[in-house]
Biopython code that builds the backbone (N, CA, C, O; Angstrom):
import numpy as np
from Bio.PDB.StructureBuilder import StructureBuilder

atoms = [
    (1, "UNK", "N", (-16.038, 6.390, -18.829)),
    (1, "UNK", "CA", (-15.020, 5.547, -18.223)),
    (1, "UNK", "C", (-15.678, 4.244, -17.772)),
    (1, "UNK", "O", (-16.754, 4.175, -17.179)),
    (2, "UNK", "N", (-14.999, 3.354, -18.080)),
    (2, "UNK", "CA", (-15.466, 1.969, -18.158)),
    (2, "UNK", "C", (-15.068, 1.280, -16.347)),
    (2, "UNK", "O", (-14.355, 1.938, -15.590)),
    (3, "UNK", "N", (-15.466, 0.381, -16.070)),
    (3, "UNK", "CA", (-14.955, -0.673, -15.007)),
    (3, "UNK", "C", (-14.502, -2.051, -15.427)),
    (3, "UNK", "O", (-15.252, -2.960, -15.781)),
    (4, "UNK", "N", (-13.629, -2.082, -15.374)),
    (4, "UNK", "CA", (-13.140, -3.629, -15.946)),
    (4, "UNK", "C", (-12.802, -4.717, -14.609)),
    (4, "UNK", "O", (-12.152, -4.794, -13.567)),
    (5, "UNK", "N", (-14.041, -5.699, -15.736)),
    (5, "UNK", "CA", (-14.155, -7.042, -14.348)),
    (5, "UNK", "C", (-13.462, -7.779, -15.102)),
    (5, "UNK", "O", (-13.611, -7.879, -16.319)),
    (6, "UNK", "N", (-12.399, -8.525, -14.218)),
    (6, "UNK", "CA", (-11.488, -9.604, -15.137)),
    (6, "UNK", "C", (-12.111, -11.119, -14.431)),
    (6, "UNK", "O", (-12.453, -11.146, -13.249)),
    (7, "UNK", "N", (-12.201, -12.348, -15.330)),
    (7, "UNK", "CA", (-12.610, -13.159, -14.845)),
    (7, "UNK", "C", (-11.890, -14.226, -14.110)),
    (7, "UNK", "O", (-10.930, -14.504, -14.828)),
    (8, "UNK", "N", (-11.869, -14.741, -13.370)),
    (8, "UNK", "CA", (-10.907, -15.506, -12.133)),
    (8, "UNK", "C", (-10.148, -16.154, -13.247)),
    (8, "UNK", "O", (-8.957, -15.865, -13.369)),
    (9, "UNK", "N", (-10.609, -16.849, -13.928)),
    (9, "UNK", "CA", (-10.047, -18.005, -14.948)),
    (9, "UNK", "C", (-8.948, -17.202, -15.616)),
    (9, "UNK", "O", (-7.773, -17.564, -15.565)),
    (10, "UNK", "N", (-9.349, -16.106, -16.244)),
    (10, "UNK", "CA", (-8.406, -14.974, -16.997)),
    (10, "UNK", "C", (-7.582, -14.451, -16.018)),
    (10, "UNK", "O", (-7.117, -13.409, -16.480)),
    (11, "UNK", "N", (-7.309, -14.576, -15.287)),
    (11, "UNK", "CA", (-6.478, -13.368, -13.895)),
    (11, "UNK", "C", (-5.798, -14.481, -13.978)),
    (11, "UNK", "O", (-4.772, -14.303, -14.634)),
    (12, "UNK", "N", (-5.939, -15.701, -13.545)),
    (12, "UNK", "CA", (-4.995, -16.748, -13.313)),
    (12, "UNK", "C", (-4.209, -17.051, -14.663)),
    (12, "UNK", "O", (-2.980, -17.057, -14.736)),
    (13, "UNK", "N", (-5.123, -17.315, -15.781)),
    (13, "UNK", "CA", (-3.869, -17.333, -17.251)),
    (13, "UNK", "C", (-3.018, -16.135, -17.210)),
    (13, "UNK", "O", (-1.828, -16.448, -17.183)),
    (14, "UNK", "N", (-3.265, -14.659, -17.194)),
    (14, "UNK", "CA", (-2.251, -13.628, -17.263)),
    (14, "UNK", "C", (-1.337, -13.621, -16.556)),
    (14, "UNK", "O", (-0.353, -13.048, -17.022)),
    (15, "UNK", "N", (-1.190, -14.222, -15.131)),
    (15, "UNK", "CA", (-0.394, -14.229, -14.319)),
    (15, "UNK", "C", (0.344, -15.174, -14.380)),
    (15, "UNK", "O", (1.344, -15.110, -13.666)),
    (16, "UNK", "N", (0.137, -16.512, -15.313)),
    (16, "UNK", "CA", (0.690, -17.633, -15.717)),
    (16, "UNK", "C", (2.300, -17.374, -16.672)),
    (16, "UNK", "O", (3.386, -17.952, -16.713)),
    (17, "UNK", "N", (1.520, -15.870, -17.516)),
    (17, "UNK", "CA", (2.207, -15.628, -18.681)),
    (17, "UNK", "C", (3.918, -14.829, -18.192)),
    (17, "UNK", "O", (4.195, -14.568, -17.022)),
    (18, "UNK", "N", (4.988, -14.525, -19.529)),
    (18, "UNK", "CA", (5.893, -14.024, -18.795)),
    (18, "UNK", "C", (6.162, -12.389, -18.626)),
    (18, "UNK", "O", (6.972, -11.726, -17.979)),
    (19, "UNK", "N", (4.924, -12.033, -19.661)),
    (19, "UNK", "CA", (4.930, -10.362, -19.260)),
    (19, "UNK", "C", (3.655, -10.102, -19.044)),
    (19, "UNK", "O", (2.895, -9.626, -19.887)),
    (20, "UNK", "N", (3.318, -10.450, -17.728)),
    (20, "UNK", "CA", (2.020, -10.457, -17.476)),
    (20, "UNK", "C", (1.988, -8.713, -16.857)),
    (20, "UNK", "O", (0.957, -8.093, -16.594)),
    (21, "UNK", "N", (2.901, -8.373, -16.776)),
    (21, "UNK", "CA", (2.820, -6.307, -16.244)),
    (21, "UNK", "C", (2.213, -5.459, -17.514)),
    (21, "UNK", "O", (1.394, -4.544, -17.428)),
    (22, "UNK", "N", (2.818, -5.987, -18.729)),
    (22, "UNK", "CA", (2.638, -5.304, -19.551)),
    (22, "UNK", "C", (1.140, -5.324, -19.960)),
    (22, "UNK", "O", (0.499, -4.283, -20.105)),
    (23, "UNK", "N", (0.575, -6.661, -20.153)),
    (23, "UNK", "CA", (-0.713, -7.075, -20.184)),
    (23, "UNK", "C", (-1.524, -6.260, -19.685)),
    (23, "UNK", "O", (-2.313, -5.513, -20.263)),
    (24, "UNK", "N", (-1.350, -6.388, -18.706)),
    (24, "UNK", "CA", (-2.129, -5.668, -17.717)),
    (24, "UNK", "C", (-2.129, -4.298, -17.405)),
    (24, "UNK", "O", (-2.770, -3.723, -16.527)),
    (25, "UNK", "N", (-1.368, -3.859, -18.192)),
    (25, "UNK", "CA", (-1.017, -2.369, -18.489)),
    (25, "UNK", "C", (-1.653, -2.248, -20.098)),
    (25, "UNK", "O", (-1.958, -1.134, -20.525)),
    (26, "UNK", "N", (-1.772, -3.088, -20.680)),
    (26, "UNK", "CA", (-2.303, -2.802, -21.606)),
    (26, "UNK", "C", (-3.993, -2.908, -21.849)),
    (26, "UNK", "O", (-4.716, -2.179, -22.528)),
    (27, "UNK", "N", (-4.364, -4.205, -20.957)),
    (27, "UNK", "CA", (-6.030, -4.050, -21.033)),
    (27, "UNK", "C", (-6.579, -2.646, -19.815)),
    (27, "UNK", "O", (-7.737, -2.232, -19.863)),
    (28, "UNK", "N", (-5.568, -2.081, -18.821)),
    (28, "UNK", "CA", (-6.504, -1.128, -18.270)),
    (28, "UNK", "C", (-6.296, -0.264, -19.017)),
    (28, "UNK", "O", (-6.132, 0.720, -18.295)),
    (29, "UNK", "N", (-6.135, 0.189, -20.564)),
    (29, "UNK", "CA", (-6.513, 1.431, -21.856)),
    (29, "UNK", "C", (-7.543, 0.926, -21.870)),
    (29, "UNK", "O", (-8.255, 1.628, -22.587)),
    (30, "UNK", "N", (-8.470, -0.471, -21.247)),
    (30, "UNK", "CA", (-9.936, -0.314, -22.201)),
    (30, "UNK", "C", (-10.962, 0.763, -21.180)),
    (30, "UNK", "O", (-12.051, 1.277, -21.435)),
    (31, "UNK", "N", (-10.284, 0.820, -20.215)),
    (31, "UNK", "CA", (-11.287, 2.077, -19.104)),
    (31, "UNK", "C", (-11.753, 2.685, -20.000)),
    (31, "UNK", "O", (-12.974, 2.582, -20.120)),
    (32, "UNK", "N", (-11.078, 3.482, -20.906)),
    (32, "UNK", "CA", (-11.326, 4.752, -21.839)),
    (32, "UNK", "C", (-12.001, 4.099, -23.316)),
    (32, "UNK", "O", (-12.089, 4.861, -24.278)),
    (33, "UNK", "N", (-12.472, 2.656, -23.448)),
    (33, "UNK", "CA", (-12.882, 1.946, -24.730)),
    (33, "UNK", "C", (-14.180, 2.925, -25.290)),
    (33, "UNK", "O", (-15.071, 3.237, -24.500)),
    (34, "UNK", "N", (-14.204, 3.304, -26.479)),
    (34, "UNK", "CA", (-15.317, 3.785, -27.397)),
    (34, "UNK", "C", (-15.377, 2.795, -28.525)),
    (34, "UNK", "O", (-14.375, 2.257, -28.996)),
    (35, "UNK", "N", (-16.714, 2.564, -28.968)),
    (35, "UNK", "CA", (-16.413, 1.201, -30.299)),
    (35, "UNK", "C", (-15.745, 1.598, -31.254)),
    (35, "UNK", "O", (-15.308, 0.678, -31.945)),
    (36, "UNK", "N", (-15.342, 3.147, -31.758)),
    (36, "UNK", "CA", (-15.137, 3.653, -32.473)),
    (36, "UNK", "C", (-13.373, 4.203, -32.371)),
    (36, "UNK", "O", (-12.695, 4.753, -33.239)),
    (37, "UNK", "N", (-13.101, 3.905, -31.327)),
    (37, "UNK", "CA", (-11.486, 4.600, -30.929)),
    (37, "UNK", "C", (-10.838, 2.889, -30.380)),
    (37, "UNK", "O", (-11.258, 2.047, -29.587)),
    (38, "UNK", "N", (-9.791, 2.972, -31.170)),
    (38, "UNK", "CA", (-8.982, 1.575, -30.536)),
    (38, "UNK", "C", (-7.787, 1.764, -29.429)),
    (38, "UNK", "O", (-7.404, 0.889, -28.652)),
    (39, "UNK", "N", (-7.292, 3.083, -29.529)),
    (39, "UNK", "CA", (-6.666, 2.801, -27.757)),
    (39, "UNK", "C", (-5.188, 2.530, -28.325)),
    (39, "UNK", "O", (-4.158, 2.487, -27.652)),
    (40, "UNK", "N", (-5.281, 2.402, -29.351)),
    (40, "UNK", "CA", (-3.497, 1.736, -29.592)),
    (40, "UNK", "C", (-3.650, 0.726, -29.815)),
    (40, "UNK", "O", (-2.558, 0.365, -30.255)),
    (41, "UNK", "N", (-4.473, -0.314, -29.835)),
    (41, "UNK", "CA", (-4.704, -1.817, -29.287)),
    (41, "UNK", "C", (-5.562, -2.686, -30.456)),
    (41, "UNK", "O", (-6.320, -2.207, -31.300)),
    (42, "UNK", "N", (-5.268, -3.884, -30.285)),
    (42, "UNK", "CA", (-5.706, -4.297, -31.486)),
    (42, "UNK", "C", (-6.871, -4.910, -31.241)),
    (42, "UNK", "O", (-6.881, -6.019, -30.707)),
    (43, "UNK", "N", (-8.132, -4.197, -31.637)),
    (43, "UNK", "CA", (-9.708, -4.260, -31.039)),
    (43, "UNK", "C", (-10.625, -4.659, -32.584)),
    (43, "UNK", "O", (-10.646, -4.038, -33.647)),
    (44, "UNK", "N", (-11.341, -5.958, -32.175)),
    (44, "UNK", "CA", (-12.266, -6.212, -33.585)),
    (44, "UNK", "C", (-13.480, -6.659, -32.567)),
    (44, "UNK", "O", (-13.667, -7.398, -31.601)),
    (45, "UNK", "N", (-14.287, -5.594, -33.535)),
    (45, "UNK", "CA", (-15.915, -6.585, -33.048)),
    (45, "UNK", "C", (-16.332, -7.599, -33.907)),
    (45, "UNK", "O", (-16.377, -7.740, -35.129)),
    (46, "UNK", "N", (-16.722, -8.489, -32.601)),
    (46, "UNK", "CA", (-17.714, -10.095, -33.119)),
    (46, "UNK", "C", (-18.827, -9.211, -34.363)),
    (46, "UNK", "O", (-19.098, -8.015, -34.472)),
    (47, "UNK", "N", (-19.215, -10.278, -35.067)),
    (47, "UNK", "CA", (-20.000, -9.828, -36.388)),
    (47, "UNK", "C", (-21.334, -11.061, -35.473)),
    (47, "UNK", "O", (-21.320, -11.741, -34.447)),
    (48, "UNK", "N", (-22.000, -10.872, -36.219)),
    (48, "UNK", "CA", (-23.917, -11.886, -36.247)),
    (48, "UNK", "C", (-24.169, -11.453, -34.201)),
    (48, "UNK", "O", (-23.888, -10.483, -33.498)),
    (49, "UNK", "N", (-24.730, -12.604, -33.997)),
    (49, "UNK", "CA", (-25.283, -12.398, -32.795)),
    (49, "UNK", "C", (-24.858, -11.705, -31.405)),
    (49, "UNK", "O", (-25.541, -11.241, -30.492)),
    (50, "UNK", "N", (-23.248, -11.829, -31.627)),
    (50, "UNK", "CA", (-22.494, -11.052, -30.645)),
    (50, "UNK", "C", (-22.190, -9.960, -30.887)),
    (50, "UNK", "O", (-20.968, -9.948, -30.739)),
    (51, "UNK", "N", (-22.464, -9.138, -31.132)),
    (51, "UNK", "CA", (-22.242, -7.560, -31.405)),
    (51, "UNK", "C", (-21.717, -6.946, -30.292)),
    (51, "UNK", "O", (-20.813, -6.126, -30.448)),
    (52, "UNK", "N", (-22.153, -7.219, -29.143)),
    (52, "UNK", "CA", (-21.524, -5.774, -27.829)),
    (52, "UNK", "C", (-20.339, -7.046, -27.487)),
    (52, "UNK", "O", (-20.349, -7.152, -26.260)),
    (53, "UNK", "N", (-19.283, -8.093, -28.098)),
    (53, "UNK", "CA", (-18.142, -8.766, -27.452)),
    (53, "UNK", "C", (-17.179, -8.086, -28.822)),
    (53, "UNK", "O", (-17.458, -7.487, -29.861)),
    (54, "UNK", "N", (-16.274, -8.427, -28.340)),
    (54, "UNK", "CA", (-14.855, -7.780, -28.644)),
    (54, "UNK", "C", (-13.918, -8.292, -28.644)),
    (54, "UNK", "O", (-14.082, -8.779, -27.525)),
    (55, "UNK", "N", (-12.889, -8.691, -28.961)),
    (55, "UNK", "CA", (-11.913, -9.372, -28.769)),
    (55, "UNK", "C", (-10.298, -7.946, -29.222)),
    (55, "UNK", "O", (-10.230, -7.056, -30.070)),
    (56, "UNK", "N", (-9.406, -8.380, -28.250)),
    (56, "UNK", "CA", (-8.224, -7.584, -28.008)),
    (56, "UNK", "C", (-7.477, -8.532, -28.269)),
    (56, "UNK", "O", (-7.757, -9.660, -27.863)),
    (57, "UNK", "N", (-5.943, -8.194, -29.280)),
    (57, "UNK", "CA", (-4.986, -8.871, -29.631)),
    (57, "UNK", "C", (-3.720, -8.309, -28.904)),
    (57, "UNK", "O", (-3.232, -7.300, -29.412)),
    (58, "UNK", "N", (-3.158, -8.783, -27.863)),
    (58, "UNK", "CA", (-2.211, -9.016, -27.182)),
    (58, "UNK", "C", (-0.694, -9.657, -27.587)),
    (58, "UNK", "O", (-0.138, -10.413, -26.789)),
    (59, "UNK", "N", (-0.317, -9.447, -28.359)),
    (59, "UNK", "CA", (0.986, -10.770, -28.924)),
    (59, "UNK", "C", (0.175, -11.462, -29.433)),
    (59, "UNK", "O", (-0.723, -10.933, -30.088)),
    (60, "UNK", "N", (0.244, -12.890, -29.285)),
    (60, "UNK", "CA", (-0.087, -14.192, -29.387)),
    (60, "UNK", "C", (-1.333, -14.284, -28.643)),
    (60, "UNK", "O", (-2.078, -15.202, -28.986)),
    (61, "UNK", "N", (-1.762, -13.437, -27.585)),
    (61, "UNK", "CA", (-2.575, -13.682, -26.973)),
    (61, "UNK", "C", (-4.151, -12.568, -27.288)),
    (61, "UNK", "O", (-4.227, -11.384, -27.614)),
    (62, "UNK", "N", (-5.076, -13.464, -27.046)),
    (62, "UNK", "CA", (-6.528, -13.067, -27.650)),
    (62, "UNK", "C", (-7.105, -13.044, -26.301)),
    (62, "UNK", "O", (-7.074, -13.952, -25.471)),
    (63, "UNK", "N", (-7.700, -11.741, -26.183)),
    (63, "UNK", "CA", (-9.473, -11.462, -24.872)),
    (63, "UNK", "C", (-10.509, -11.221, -25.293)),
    (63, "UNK", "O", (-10.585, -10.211, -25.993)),
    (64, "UNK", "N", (-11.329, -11.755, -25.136)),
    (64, "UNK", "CA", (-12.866, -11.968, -25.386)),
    (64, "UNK", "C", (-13.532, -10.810, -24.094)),
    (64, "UNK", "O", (-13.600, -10.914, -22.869)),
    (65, "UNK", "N", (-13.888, -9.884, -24.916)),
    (65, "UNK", "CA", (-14.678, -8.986, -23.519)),
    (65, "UNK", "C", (-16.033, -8.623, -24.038)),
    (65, "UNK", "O", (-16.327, -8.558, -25.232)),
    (66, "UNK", "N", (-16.770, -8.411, -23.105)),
    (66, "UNK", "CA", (-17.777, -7.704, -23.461)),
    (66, "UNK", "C", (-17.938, -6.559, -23.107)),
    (66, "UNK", "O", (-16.896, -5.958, -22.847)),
    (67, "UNK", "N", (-19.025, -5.922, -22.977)),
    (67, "UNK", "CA", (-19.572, -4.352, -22.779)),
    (67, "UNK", "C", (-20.996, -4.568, -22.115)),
    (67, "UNK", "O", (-21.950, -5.132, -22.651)),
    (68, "UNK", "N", (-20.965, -4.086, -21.015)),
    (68, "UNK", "CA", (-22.455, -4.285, -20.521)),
    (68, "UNK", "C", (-22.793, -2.867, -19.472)),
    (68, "UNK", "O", (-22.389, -2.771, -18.313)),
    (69, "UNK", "N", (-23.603, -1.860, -20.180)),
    (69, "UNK", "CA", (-23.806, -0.741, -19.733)),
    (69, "UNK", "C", (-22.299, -0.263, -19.382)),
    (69, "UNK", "O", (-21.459, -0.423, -20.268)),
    (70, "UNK", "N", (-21.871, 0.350, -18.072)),
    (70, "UNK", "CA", (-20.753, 0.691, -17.585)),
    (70, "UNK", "C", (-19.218, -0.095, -17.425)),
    (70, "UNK", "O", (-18.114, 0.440, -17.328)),
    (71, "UNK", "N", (-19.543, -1.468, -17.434)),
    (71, "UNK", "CA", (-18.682, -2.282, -17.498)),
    (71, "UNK", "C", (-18.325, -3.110, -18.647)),
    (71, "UNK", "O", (-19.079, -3.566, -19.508)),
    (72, "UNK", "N", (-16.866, -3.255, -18.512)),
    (72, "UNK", "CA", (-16.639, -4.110, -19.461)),
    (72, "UNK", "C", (-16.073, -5.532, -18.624)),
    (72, "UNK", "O", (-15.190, -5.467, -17.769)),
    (73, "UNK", "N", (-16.776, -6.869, -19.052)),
    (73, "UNK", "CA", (-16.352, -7.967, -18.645)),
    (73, "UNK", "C", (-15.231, -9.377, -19.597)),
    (73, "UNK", "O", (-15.596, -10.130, -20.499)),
    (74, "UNK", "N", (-13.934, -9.275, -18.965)),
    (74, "UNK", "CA", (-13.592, -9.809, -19.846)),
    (74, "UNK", "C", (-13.585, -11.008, -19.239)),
    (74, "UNK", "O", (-13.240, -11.131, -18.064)),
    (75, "UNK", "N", (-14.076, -12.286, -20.203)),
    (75, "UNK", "CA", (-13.963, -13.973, -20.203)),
    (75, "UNK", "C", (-13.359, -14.388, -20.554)),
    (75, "UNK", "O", (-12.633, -14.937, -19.726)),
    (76, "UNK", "N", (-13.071, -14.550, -21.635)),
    (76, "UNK", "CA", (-12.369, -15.259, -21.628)),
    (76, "UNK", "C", (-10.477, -15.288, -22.442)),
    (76, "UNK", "O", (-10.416, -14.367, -23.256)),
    (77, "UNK", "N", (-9.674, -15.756, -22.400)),
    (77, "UNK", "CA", (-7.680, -15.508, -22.630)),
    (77, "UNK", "C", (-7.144, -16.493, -23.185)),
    (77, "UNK", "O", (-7.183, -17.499, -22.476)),
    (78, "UNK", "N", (-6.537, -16.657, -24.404)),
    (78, "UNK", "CA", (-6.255, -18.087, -24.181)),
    (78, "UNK", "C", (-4.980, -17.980, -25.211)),
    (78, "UNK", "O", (-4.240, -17.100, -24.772)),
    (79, "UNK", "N", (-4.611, -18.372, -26.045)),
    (79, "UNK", "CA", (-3.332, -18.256, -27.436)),
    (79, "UNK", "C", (-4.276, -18.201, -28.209)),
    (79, "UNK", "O", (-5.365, -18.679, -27.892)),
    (80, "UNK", "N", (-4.050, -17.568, -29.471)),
    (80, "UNK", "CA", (-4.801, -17.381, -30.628)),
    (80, "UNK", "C", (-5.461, -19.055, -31.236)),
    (80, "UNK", "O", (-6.633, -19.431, -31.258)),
    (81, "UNK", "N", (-4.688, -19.511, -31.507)),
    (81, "UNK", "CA", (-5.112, -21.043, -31.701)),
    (81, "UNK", "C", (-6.050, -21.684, -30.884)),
    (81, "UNK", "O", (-5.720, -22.834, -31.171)),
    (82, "UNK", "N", (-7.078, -21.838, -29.989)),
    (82, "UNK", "CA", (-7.408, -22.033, -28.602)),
    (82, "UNK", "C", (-8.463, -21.568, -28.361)),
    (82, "UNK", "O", (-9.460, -22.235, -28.084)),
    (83, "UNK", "N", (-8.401, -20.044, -28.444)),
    (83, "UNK", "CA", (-9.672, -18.894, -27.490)),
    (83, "UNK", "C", (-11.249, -19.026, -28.622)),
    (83, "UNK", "O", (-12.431, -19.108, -28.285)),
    (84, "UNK", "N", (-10.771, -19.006, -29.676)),
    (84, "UNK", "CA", (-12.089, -19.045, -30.524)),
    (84, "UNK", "C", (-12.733, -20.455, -30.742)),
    (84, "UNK", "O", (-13.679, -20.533, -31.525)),
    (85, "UNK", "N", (-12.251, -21.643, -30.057)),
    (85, "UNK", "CA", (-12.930, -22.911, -30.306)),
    (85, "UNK", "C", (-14.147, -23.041, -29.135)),
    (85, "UNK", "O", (-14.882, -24.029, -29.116)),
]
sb = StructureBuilder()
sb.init_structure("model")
sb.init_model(0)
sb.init_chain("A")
sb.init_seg("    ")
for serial, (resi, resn, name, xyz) in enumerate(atoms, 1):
    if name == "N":
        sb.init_residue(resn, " ", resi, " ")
    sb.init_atom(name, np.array(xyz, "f"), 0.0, 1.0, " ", f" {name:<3s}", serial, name[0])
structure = sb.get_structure()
């Protein structure tokens, strides 16, 4: 079981959004994240140097998390168009 740290910047975009309950009902399934089990959720790992980040597809909306021992930290939220620049 994971700990999920959300990052100030990201807490403030989700709460911006108009189903920000659901969201947030949907990233605490990553408690239970295995690299190998997706949760229901639409989970791709970074390829080359980033290997332990992740990104979750939300609607329209993209999270950049990582994995660090027990925790998972997510950074960064943004619209699909946006989060990967």
């Amino acid at each position: 079981m994971f700990e999920i740290v959300i990052n100030k910047r990201v807490n403030k975009f989700i709460g911006s959004l108009l189903n920000s309950d659901k969201i947030i009902g949907k990233l605490k399934r990553l408690k239970d994240f295995k690299s190998n089990e997706r949760l229901g959720l639409d989970i791709a790992r970074f390829k080359g140097k980033q290997k332990n980040k992740y990104r979750v597809r939300i609607g329209e909306v993209r999270f950049i998390f990582e994995v660090i021992l027990n925790k998972i930290f997510i950074d960064v939220a943004d619209y699909r168009g946006r989060v990967y620049s």
